[in-house]
N, C-alpha and C positions, 0 to 999 in steps of 0.2 A: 819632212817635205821641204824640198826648195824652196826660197822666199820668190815669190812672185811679185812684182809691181805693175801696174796700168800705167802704161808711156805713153803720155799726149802723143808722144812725135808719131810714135808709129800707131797710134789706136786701137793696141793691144795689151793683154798680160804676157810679159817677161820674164823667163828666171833672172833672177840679179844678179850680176857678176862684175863685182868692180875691177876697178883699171889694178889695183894689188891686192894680192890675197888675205880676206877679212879685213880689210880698212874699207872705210867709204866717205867719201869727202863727199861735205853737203852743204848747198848754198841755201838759203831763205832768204823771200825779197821781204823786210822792215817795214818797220812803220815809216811815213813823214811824220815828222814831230811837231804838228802844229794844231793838235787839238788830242782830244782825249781819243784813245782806240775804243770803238766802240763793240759789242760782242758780237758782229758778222764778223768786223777784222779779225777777232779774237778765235773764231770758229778755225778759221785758216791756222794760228798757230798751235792751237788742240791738234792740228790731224796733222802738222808739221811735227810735233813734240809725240805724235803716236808713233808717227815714222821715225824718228830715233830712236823709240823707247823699243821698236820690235827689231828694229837692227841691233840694237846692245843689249836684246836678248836672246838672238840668232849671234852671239858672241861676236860681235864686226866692231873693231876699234871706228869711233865715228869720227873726223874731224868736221866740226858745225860753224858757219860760218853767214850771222846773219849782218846785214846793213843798216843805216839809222841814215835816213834820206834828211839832211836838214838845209840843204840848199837847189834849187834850179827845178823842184817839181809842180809843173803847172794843173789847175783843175782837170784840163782834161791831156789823156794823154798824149794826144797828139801833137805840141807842143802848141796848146791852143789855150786861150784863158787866161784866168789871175794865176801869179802864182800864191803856192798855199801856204810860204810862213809867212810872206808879205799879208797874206791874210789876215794870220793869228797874229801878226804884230800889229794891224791896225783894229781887229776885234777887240785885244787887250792894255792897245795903249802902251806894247814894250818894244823891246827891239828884237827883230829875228831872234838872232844869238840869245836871248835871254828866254825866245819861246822854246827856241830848240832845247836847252838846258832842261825845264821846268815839266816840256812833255815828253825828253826822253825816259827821266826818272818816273813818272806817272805810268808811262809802259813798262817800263819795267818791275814796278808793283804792281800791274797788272797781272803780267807773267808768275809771281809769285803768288800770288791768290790762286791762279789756278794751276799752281804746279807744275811750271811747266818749263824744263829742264833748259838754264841761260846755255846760248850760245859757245862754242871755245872761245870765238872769236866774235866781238863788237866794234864794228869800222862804220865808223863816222862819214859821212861823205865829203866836208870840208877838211876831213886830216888827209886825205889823200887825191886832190889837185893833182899834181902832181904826175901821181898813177894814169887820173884821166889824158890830162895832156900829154901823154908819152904815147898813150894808145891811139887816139887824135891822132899823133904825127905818123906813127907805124901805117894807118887806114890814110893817110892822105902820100906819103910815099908809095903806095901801091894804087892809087888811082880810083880812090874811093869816095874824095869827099871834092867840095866846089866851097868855092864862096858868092855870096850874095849879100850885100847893105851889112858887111860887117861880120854877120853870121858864117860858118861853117857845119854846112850839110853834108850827111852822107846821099850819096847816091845808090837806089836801091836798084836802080837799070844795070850797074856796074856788079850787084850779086847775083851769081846765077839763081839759087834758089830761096831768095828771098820768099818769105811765107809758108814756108814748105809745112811749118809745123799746126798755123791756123789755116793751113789748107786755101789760102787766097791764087785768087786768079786774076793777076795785075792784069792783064788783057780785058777781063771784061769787065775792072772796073771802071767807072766813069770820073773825069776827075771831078773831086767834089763829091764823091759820093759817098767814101767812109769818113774825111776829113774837110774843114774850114778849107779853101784855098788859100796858099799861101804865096802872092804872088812873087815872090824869090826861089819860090821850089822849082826844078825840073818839073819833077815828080810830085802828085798830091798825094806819094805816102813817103816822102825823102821827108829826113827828122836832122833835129836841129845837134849838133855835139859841140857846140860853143859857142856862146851869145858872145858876142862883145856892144851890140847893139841893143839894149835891152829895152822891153816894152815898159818898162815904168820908171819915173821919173825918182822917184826912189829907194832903188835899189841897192842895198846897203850893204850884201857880199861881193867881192868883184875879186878877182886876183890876176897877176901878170900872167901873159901866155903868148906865144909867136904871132899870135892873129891883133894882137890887143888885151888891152884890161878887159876885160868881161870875168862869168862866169859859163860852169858846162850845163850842158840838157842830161835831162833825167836819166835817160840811158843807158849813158857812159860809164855812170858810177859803177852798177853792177857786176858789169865786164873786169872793168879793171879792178875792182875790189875784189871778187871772186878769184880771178888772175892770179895777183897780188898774193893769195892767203892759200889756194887749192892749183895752181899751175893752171898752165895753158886748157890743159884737158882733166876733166872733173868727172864725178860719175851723177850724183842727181841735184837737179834744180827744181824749186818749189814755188808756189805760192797760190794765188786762185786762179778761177778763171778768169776773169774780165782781164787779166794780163797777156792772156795767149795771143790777143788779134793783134796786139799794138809794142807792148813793152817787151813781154819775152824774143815779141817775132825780131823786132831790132834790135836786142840782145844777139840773138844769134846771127845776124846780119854783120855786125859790127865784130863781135869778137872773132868769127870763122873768117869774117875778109880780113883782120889784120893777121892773124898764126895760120891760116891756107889749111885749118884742120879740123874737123870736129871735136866742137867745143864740149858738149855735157852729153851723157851716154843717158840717160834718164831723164825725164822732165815728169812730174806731177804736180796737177790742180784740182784744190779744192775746191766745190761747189757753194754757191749762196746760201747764206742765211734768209730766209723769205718772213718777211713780215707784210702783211693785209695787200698778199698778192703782191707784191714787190721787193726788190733784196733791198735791205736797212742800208743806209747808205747815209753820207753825213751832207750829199745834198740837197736829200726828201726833206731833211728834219726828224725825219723817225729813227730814231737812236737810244740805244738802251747800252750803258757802262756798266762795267761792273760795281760800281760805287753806286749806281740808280739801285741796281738788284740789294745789293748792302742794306738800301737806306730801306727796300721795300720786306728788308725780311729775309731774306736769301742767302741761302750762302753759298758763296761762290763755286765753290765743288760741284755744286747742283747743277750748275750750267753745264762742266765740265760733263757730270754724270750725262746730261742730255745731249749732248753733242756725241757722245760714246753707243750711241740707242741709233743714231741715224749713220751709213754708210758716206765716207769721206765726197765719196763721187755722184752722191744723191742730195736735192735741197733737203735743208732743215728746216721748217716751217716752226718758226718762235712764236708762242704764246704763253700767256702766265700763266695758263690752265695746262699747257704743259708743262712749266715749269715746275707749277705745282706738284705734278705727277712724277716728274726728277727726282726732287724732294725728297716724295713721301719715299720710293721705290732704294735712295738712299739711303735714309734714316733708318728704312729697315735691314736694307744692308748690313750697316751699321750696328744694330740692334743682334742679327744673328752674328757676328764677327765676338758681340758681346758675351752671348751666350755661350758659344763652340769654347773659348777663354774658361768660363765657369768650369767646365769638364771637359779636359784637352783626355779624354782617353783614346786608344789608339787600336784601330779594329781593319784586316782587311787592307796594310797599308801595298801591298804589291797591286791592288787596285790604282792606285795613286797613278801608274804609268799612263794606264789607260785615258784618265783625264788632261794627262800632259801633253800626251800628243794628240788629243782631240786639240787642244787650246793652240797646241803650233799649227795645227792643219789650219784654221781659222786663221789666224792670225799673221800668216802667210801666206795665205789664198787673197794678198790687196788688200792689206789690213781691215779685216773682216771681222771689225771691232763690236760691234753688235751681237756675231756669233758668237764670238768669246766672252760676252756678257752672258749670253742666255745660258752659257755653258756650268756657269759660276749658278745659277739659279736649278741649275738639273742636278748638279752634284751636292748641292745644299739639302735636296730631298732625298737623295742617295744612303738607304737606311742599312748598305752594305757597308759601306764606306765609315770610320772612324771620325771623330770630333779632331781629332788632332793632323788626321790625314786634309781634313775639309780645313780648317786651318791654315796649315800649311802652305795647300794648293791656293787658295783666294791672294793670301798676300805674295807669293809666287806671282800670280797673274797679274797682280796690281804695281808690278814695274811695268808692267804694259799702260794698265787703267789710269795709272798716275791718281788715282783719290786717296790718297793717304791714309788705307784702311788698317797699317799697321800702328798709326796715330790716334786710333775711335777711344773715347773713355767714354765714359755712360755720360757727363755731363754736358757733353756736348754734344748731343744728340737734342735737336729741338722741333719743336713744330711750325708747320708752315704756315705761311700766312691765312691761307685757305681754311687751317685747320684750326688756330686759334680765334679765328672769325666765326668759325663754325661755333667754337664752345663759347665765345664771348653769348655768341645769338641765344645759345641752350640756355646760359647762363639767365639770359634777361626774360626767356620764355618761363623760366621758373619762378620767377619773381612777379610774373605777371600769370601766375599761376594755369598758362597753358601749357599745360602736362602731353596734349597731343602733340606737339610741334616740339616741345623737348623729346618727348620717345623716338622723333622722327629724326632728330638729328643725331640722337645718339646713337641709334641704327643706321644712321647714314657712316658718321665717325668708326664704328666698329668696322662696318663694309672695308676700310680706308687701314687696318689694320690698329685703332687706337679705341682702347675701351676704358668707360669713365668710372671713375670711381666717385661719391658723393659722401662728404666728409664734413664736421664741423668747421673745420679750418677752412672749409673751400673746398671745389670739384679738384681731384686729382685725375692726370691721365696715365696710361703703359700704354706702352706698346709693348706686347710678348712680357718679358719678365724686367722691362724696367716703371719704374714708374717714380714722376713729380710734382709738386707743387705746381699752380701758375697765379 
């Protein structure tokens, strides 16, 4: 089966066909580096790092090409707001440059807890000035930008189809009505591509430019870094959705007015992370890292495993009670991966195709990562099928799943928080000699796939055929 993708632009599934045969050049929009990623962001780069993992398994050389925004990005996107290292630099007392440093590295140990396959390419937004300012000059040679109090704007009246991807209707917006007025704009959706006037009195990156010392608007970067690394013309661009109305839409305003071409053949975004009715966001305050999960017991995979359960283009509704259920549905993952190992005999392996191209049909029907989950749990019961063939195929699939099931040893397999609280409680219900409320939990535990064993030394648990101490 053809690889299929859902194209924002056009609001459809696609066969894929990049600009050369078997390559795919791919942009991801980065983190700003000025606080920790937290795991909505994080959701986004799972179903970014699925999409390469199903291209480099539909055999397509990837060239990957993410950004590290650490200068000129405002609260909100409209070039409206504080900006956000100026933030972290007076949250922490340091200087920009010292936040950008501190939180690039912390994402990128992010990335490595969940596996999730680094970039070719890492472009910095301060390394390449430069880049911006040349693109700046290409869109103001062609009659695209204005100046006003210092600043240079693009003018979105000057693109014909500005919005075309968020589907906007400049006619009947009001001005003021998706954005602050900005009384220098034309237009109240014209965006800013080089400050020289800057909104705060200390503002600590500045560099030379035709217009003045200033620095650029958020925007700019992506274009030209993208540019820069994948040419004029690219096949897919990524990130969530909250970028489509604002960020992507002038991206593609800016990049198609200065090269007069269609910029990126592909666009997909991920959907939110929802927590208590709301997507987590580092404005609410509701934020959860993967260093909180850490501290709470977690192990990072487990996220990754539950992100893998909900479709890329569907919310994901986060809670610890799902998380726990990741967990548990993991470890026993895990647990059978252990077993099949014990007795790799091999039975019925021309069966094996049949499972393989169920897994590509999925898995390029819009990476339909869910299906090929359920797929891994139908063939596990498959009493046709071989230990060696079931095997096989799992860690086969898991250059897709990215959880590192060809990494499982039995000691690493642990209990969740949920579950060790359970036996803590058993624990103290025995001690206080209520035998009802202990049988109740251990038949809850079993339910959950863990059965207790009660021993001198202490209660022991298994799961299936492992079993430890606690």
């Amino acid at each position: 089966m053809a690889l299929k993708l859902y194209n924002t632009l056009n609001r459809k599934k696609e066969v894929f066909k990049p600009l050369k045969d078997k390559e795919a050049g791919m942009y991801t929009c980065g983190p700003t580096v000025y606080f920790y990623a937290h795991i909505g962001n994080l959701r986004t780069y799972v179903f970014e790092d699925i999409l390469k993992r199903v291209l480099l398994y539909n055999k397509f050389k990837v060239e990957h090409v993410m950004n590290i925004t650490d200068v000129g990005h405002l609260t909100s996107d409209a070039d409206e707001g504080e900006d956000k290292m100026l933030k972290g630099a007076k949250r922490e007392g340091k200087t920009v440059w010292e936040i950008a440093e501190y939180y690039t590295k912390a994402f990128k140990e992010d990335l490595k807890e969940l596996n999730i396959l680094e970039p070719d390419v890492w472009c910095k937004a301060t390394d390449h000035i430069k880049d911006m300012i040349n693109l700046i000059k290409r869109l103001e040679e062609k009659g695209f930008t204005y100046s006003a109090e210092g600043n240079i704007y693009f003018d979105v009246s000057k693109f014909k189809n500005y919005g075309k991807m968020a589907r906007l209707n400049l006619e009947n917006l009001q001005a003021g009505a998706r954005i602050k007025i900005d009384p220098n704009k034309k237009n109240p959706q014209d965006f800013v591509l080089w400050f020289t006037k800057s909104k705060f009195d200390n503002q600590e990156m500045k560099w030379d430019s035709p217009w003045g010392l200033g620095y650029p608007g958020w925007h700019i970067e992506c274009s030209a870094m993208s540019m820069r690394y994948l040419g004029e013309q690219f096949d897919i661009h990524c990130g969530g959705i909250d970028h489509i109305p604002v960020h992507h839409t002038n991206e593609i305003a800016q990049s198609e007015g200065a090269t007069g071409k269609k910029w990126v053949s592909y666009w997909l975004h991920g959907e939110f992370l929802q927590i208590d009715n709301g997507k987590m966001a580092k404005s609410t305050g509701k934020i959860s890292t993967i260093n909180n999960l850490k501290e709470k017991g977690y192990e990072p995979l487990s996220f990754r495993y539950l992100c893998l359960g909900t479709h890329y283009r569907k919310q994901l509704t986060f809670s610890f009670e799902a998380l726990d259920g990741a967990q548990i549905a993991y470890n026993k993952l895990k647990n059978k991966i252990l077993e099949l190992k014990d007795n790799l005999e091999s039975r019925n392996a021309d069966k094996k195709e049949f499972y393989e191209k169920e897994f590509l049909n999925h898995i390029n029907d819009d990476l339909n990562i869910p299906r090929g989950l359920a797929l891994v749990w139908d063939l596990l019961k498959d009493k046709d099928l071989g230990n060696k063939e079931k095997y096989d195929l799992i860690l086969y699939f898991d250059k897709v799943f990215g959880i590192r099931l060809d990494e499982v040893k039995e000691e690493k397999i642990k209990l969740t928080p949920e579950e060790k609280k359970l036996i803590d409680e058993r624990e103290e219900a025995r001690k206080e000699k209520d035998f009802v409320k202990a049988d109740r939990i251990r038949n809850e535990l079993k339910d959950k796939g863990i059965i207790l064993e009660d021993a001198k030394d202490g209660v022991r648990w298994k799961r299936e055929s492992n079993a430890s101490n606690i």
